[in-house]
N, CA, C and O of each residue as an XYZ file, in Angstrom:
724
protein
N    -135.404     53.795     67.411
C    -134.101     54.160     67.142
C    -133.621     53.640     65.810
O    -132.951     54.422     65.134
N    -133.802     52.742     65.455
C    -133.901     52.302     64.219
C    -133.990     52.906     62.907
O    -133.421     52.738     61.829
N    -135.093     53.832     63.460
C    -135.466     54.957     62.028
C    -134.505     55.493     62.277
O    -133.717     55.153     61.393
N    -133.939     56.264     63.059
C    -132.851     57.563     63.649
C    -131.503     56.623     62.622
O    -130.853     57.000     61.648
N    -131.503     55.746     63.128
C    -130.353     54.615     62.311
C    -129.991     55.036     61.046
O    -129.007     55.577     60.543
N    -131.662     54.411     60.468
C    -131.495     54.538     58.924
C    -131.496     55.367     58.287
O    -131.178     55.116     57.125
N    -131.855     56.894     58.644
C    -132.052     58.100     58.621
C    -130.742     58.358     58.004
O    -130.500     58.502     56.806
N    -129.780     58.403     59.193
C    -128.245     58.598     59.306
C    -127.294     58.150     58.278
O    -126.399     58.799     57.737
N    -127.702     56.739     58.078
C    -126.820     55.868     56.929
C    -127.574     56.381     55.769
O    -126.760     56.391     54.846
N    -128.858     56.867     55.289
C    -128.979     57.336     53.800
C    -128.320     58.627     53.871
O    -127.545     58.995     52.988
N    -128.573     59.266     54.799
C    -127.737     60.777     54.826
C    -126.298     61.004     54.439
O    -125.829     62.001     53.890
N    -125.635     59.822     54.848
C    -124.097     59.568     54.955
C    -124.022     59.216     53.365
O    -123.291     59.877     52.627
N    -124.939     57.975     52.802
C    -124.920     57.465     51.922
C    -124.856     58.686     50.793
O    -123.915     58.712     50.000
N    -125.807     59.604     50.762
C    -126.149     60.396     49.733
C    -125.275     61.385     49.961
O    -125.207     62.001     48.898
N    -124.439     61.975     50.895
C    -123.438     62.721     50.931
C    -122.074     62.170     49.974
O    -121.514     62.941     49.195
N    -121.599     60.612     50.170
C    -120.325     60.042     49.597
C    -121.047     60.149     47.608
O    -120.317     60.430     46.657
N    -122.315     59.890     47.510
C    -122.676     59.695     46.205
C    -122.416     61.467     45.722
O    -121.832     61.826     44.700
N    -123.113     62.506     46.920
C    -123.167     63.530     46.093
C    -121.470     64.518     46.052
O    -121.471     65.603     45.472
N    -120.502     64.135     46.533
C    -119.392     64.794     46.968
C    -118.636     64.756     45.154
O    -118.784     63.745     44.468
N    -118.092     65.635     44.773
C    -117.397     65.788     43.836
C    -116.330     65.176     44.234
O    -115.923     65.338     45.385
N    -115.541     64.170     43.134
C    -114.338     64.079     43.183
C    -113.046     64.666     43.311
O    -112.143     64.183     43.994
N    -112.950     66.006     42.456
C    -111.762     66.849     43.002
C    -112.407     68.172     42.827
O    -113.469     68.168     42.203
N    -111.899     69.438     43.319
C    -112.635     70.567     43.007
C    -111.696     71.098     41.762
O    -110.474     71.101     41.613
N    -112.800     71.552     40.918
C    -112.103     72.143     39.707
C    -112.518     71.448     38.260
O    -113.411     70.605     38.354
N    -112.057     71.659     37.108
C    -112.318     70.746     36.068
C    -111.311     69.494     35.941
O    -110.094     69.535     36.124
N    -111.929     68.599     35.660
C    -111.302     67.187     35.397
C    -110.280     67.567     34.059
O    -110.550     68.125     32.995
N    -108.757     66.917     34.689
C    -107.659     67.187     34.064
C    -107.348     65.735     33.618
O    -107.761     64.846     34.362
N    -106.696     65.394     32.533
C    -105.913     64.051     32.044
C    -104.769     64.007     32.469
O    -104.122     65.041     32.304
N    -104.224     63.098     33.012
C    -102.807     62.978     33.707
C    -101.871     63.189     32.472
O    -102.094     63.031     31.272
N    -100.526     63.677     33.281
C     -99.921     64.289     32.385
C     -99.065     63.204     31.847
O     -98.540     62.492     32.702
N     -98.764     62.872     30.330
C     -98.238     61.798     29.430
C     -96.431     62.370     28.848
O     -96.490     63.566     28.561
N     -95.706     62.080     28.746
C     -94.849     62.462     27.588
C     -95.786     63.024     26.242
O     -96.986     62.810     26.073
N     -94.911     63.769     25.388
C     -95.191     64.635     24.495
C     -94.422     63.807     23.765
O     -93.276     63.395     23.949
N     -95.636     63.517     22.448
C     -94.845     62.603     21.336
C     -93.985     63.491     20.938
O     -94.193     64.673     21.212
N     -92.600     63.021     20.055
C     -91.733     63.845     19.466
C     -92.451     64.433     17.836
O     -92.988     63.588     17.119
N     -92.406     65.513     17.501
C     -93.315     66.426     16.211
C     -92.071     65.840     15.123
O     -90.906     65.513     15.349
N     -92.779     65.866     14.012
C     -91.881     66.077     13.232
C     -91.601     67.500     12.660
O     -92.348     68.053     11.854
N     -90.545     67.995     13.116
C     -90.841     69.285     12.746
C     -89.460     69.908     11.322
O     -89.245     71.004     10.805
N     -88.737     68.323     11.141
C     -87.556     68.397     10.284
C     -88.084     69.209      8.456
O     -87.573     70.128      7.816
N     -89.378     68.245      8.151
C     -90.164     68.865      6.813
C     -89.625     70.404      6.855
O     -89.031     70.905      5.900
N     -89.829     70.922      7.764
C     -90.063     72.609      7.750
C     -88.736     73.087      7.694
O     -88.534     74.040      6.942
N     -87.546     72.502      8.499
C     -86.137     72.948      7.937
C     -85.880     72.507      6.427
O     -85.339     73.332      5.692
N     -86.140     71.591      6.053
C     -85.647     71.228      4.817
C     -86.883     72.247      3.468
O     -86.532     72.393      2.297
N     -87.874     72.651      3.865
C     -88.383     73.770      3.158
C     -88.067     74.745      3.114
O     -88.255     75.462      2.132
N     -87.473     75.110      4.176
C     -86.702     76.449      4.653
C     -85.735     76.631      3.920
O     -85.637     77.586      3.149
N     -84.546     75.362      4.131
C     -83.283     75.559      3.242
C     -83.500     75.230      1.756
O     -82.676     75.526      0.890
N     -84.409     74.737      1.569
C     -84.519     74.068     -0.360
C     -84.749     76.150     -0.826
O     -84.033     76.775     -1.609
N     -85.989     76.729      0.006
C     -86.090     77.807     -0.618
C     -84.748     79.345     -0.686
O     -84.638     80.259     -1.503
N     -84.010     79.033      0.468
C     -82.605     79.714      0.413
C     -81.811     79.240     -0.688
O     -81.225     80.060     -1.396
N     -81.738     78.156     -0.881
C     -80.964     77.513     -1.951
C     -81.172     78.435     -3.128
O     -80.417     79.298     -3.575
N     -83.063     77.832     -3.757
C     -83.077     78.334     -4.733
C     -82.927     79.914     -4.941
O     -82.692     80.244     -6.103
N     -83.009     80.753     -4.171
C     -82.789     82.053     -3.617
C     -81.222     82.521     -4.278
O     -80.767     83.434     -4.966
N     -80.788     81.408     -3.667
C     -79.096     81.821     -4.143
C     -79.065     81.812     -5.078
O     -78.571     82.795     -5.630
N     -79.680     80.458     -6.067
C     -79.079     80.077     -7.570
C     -79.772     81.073     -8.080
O     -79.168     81.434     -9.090
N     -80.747     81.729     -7.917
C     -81.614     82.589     -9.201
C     -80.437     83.798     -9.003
O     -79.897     84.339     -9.967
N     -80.122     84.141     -7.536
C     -79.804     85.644     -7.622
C     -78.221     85.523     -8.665
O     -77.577     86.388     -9.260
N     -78.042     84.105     -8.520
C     -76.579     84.357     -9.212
C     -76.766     83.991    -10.613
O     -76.175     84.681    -11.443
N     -77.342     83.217    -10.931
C     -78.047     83.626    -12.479
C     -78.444     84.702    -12.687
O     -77.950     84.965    -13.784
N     -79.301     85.952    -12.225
C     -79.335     86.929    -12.493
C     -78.136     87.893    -12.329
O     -77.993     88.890    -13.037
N     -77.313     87.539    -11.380
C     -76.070     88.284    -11.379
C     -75.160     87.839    -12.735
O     -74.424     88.767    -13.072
N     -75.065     86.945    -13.375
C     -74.250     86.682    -14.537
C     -74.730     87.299    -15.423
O     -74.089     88.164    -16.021
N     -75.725     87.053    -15.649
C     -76.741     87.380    -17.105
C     -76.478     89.438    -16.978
O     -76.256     90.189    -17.928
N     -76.620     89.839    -15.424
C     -76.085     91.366    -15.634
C     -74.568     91.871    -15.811
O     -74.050     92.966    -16.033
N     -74.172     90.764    -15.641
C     -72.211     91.179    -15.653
C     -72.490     90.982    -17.598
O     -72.013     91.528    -18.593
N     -73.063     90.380    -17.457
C     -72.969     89.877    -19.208
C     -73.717     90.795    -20.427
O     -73.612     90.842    -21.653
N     -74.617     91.574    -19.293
C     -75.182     92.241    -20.115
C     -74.506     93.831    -20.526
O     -74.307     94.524    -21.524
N     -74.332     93.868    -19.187
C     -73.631     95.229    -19.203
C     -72.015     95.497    -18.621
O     -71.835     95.941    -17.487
N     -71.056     95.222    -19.399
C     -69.583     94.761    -19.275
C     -69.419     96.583    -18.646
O     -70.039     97.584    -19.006
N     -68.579     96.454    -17.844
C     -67.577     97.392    -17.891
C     -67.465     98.508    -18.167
O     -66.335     98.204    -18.551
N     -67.534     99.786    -18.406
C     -67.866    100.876    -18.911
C     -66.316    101.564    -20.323
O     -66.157    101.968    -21.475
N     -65.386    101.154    -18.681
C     -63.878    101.472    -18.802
C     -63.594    100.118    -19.791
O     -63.474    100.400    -20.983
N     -63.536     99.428    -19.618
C     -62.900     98.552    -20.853
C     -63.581     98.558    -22.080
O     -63.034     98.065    -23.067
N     -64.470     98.948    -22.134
C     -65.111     99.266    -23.119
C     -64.671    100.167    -24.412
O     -64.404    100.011    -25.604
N     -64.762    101.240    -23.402
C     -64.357    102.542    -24.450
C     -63.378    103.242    -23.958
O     -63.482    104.303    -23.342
N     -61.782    102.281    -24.393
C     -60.623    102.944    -23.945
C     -60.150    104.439    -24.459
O     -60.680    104.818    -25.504
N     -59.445    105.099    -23.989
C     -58.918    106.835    -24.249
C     -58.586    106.442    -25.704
O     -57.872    105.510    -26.075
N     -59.278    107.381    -26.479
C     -58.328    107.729    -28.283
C     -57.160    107.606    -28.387
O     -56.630    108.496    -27.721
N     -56.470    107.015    -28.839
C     -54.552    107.378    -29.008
C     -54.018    107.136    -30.448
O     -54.251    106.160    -31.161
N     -53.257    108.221    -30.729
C     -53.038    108.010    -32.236
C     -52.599    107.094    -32.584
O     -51.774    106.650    -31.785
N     -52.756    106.423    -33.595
C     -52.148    105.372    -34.372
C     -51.065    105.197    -34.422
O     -50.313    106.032    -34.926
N     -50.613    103.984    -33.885
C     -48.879    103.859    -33.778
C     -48.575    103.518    -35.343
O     -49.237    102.894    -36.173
N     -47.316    104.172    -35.417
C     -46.580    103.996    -37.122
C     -45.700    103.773    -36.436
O     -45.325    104.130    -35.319
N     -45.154    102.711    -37.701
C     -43.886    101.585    -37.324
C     -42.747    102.239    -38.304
O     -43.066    102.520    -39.459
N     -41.451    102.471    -37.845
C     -40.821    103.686    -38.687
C     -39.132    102.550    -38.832
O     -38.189    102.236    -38.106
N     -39.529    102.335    -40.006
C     -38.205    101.115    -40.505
C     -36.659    101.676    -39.783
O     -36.440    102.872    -39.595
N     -35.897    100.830    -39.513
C     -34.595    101.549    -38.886
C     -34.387    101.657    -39.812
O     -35.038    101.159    -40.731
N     -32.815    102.762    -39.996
C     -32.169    103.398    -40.728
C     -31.387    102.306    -40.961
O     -31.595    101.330    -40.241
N     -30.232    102.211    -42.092
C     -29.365    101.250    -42.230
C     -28.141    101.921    -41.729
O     -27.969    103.018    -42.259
N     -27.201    101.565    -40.823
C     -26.107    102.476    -40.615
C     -25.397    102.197    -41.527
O     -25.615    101.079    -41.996
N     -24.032    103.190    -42.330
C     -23.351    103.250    -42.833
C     -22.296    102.680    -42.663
O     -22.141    102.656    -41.442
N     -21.260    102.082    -43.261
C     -20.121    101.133    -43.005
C     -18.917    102.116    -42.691
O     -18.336    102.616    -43.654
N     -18.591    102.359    -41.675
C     -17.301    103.416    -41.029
C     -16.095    102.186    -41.127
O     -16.211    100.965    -41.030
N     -14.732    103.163    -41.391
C     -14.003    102.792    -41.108
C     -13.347    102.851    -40.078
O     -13.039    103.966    -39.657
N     -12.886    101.515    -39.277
C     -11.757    101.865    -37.689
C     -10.680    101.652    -38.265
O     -10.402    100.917    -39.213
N     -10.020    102.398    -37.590
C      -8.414    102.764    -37.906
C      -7.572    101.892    -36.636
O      -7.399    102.365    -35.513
N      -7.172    100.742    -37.008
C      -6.542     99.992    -35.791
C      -4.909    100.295    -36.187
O      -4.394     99.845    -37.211
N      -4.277    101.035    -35.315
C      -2.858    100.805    -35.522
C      -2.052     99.324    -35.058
O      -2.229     98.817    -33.950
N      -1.297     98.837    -35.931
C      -0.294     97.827    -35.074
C       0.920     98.238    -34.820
O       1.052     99.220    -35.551
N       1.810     98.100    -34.281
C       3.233     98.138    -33.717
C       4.169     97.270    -35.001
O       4.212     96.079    -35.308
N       4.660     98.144    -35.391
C       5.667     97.192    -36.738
C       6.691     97.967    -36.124
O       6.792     99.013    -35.483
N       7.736     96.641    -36.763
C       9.093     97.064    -36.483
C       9.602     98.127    -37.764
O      10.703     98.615    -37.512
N       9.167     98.457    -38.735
C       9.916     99.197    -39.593
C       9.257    100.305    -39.537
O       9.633    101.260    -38.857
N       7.888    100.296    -40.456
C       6.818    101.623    -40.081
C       5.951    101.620    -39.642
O       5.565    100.464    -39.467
N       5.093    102.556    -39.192
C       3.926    102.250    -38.809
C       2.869    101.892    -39.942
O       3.129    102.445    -41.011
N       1.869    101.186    -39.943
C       0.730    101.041    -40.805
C      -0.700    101.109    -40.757
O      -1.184    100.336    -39.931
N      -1.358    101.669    -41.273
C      -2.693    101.944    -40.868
C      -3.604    100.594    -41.436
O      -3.513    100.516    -42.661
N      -4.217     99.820    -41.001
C      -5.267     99.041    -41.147
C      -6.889     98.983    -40.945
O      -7.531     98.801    -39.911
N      -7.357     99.212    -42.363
C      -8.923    100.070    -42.272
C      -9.711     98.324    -42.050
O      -9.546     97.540    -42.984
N     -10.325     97.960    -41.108
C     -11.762     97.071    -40.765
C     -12.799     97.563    -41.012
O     -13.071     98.760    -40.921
N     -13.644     96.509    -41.426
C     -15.168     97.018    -41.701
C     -15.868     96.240    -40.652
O     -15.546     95.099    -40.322
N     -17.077     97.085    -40.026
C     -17.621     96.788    -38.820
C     -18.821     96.036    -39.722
O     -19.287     96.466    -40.777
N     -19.171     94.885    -39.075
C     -20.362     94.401    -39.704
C     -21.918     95.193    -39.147
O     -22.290     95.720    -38.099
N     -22.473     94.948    -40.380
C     -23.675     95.824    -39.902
C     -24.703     95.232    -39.305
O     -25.237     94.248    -39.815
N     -25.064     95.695    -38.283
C     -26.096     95.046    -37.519
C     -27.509     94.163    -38.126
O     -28.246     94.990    -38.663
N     -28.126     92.707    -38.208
C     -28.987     92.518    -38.879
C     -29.728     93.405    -38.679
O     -29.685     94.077    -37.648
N     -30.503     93.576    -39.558
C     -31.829     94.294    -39.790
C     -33.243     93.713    -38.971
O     -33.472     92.511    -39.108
N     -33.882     94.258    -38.405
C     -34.888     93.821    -36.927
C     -36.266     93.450    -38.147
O     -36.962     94.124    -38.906
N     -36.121     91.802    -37.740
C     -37.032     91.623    -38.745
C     -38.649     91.684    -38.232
O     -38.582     90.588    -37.676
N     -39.720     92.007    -38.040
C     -40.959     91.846    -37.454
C     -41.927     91.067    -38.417
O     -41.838     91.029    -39.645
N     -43.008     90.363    -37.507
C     -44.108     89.336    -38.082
C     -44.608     90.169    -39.200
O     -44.088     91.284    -39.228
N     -45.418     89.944    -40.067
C     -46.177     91.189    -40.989
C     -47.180     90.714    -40.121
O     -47.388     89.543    -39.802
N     -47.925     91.971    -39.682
C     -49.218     92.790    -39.559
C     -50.484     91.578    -40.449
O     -50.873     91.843    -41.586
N     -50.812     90.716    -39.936
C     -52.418     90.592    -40.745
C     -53.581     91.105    -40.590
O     -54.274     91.337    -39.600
N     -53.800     91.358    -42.485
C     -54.872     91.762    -42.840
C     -56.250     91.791    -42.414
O     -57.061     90.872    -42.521
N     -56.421     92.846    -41.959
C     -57.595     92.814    -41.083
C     -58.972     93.784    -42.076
O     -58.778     94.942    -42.445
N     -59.983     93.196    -42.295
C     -60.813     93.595    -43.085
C     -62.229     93.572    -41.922
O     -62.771     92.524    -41.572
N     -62.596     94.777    -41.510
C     -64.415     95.183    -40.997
C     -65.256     94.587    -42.296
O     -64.959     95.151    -43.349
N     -66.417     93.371    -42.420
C     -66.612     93.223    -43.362
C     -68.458     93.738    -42.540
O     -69.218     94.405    -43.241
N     -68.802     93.410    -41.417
C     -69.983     93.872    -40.961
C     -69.957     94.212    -39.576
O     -68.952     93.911    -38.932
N     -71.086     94.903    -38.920
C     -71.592     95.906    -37.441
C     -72.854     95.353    -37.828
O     -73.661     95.389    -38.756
N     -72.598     94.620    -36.271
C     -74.106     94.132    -35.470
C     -74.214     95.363    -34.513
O     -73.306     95.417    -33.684
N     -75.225     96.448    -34.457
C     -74.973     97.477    -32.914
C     -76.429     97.312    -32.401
O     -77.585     97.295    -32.822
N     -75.592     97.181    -31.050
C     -77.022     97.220    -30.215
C     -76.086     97.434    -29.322
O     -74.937     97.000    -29.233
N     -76.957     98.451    -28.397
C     -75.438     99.296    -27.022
C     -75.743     97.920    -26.205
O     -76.809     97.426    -25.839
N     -74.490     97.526    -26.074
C     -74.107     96.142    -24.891
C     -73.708     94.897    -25.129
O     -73.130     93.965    -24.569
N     -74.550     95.383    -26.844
C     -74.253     93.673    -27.056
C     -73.785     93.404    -28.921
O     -74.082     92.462    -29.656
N     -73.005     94.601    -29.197
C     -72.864     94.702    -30.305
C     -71.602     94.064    -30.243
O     -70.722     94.051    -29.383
N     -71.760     93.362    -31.727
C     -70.777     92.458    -32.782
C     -70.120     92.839    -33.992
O     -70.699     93.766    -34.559
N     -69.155     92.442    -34.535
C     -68.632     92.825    -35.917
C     -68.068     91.678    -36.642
O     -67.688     90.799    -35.868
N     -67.925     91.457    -37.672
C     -66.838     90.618    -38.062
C     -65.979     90.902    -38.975
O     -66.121     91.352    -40.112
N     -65.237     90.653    -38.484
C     -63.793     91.029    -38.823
C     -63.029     89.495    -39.812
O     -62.812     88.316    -39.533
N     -62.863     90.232    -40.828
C     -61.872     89.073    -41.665
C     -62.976     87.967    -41.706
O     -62.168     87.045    -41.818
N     -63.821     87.523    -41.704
C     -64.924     86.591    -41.427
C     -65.167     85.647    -39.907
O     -65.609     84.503    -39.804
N     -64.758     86.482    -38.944
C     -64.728     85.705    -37.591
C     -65.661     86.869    -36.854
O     -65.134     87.976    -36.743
N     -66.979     86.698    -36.356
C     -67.602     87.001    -35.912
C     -67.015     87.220    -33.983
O     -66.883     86.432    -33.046
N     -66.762     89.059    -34.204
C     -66.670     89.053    -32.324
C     -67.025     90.170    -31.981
O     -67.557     91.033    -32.679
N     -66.698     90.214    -30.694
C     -67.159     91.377    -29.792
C     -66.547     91.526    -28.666
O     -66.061     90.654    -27.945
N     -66.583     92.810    -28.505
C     -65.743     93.544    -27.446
C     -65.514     93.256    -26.351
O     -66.371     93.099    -25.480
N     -63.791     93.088    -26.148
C     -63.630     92.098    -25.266
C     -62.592     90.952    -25.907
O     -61.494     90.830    -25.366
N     -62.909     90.165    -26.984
C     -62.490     88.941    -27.561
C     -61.301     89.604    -27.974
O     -61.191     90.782    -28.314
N     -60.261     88.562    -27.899
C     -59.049     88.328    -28.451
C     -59.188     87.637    -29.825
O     -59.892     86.631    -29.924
N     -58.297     88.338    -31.268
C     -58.780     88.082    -32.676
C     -56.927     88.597    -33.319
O     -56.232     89.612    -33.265
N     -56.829     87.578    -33.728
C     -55.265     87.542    -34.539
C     -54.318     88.510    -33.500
O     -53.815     89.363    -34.233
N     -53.907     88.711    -32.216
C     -53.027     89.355    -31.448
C     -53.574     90.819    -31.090
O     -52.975     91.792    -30.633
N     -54.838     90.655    -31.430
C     -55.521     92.120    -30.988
C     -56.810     91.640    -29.844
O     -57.316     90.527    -29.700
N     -57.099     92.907    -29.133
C     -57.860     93.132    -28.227
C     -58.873     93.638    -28.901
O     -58.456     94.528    -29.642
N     -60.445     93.424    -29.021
C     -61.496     93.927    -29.488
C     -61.925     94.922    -28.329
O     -62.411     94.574    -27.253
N     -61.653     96.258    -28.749
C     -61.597     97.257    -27.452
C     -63.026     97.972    -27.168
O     -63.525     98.356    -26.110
N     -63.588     98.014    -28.756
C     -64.674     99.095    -28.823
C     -65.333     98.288    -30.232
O     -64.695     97.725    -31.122
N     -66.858     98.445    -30.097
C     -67.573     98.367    -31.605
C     -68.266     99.100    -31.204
O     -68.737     99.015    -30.070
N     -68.584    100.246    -32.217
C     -69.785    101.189    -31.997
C     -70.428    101.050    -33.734
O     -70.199    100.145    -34.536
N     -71.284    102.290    -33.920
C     -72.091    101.788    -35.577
C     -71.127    102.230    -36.757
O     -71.357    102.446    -37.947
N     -70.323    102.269    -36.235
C     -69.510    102.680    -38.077
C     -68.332    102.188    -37.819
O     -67.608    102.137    -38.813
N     -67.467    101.471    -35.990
C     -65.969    101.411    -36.621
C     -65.844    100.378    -35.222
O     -66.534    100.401    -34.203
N     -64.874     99.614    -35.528
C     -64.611     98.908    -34.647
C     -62.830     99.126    -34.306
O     -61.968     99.412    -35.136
N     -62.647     98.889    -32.846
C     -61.439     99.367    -32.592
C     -60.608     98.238    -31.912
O     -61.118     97.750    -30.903
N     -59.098     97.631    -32.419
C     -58.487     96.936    -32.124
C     -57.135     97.406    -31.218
O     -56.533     98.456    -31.442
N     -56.866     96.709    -30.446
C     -55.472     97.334    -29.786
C     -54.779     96.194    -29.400
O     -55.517     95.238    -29.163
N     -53.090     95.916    -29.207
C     -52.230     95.142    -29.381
C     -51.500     96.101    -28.135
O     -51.910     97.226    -27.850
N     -50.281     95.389    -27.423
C     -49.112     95.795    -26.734
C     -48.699     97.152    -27.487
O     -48.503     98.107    -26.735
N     -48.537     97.379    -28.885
C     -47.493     98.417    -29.510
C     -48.595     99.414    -30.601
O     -48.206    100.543    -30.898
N     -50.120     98.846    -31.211
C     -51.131     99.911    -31.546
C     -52.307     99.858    -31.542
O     -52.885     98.898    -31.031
N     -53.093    101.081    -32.226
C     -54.276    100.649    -32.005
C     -54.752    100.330    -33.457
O     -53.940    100.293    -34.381
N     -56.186    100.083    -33.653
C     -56.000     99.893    -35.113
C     -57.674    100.490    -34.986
O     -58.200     99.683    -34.219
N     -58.336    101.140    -35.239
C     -59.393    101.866    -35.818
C     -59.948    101.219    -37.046
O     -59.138    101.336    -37.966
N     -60.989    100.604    -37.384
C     -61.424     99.973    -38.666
C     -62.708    100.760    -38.666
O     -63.383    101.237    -37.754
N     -62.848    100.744    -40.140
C     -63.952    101.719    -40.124
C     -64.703    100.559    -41.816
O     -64.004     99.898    -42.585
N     -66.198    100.719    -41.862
C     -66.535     99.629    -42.811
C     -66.682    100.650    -43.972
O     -67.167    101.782    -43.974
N     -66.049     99.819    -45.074
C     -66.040    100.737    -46.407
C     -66.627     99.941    -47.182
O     -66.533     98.725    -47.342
N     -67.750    101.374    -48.037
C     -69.186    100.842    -49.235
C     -68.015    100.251    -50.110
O     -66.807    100.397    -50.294
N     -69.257     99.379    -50.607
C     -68.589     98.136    -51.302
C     -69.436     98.462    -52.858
O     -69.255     97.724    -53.827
């Protein structure tokens, strides 16, 4: 009986040795999940929106700058305002009657005449050169280098094209045209 014994206990024995531990593949217990850094990638994200913005608005200036306006540019023709001196009025006589006790009498007043409306003189405005290039053309005027657009002795620089540059004020316009020298 003995053998029958020992028989039994290697049988048992070699069953606990040969039994798998769990069925399936061996898993690692489950840990917390370190925290990622995953901030790098927002701050790449937004650095490249950024620069996104600044180029598009540098390129948006540089096109407002390049190409102004169409309408302010090249305002409607209008004839040349002429400045037409007032007339001087003539000195009339009023006839003021007074009440006298003996006769009546006529008394001639002289109306004073209105001052005369004095205005700034007009300065001399001389086209001495035309820079043209469509968009970005220059002139200078009287020796002050501008372009269309710029404000120059109480005028508006309205228009430069290749032969004339055009000024306008509240009351005219002024048309300059460059004369051979």
């Amino acid at each position: 009986m003995s053998l029958v014994n020992d028989a039994l206990r290697r049988a048992q024995d070699a069953q606990k040795k040969a039994q798998p531990a769990a069925p399936g593949p061996a898993l690692r217990p489950a840990q917390p999940a370190a925290s990622q850094k995953s901030g790098i990638g927002l701050w790449i994200a937004t650095i490249t929106v950024f620069a996104a913005i600044m180029a598009f608005s540098f390129l948006w200036r540089g096109w407002k700058e390049t190409y102004p306006a169409q309408a302010a540019a090249q305002p409607k023709p209008t004839a040349p305002a002429t400045v037409v001196p007032e007339a001087k009025p003539s000195v009339q006589p009023v006839v003021v009657t007074a009440p006298a006790p003996a006769a009546p009498t006529a008394v001639v007043a002289e109306k004073p005449a209105p001052a005369p409306v004095v205005s700034a003189p007009q300065p001399q405005l001389k086209l001495q050169a035309i820079f043209y290039a469509p968009g970005h053309s220059s002139a200078i005027i009287s020796g002050k280098t501008v372009r269309a657009g710029d404000n120059f002795k109480g005028f508006r620089v309205a228009a430069i094209t290749q032969t004339s540059a055009t000024l306008v004020n509240a009351t005219q316009t002024n048309v300059m045209t460059l004369e051979p020298e």
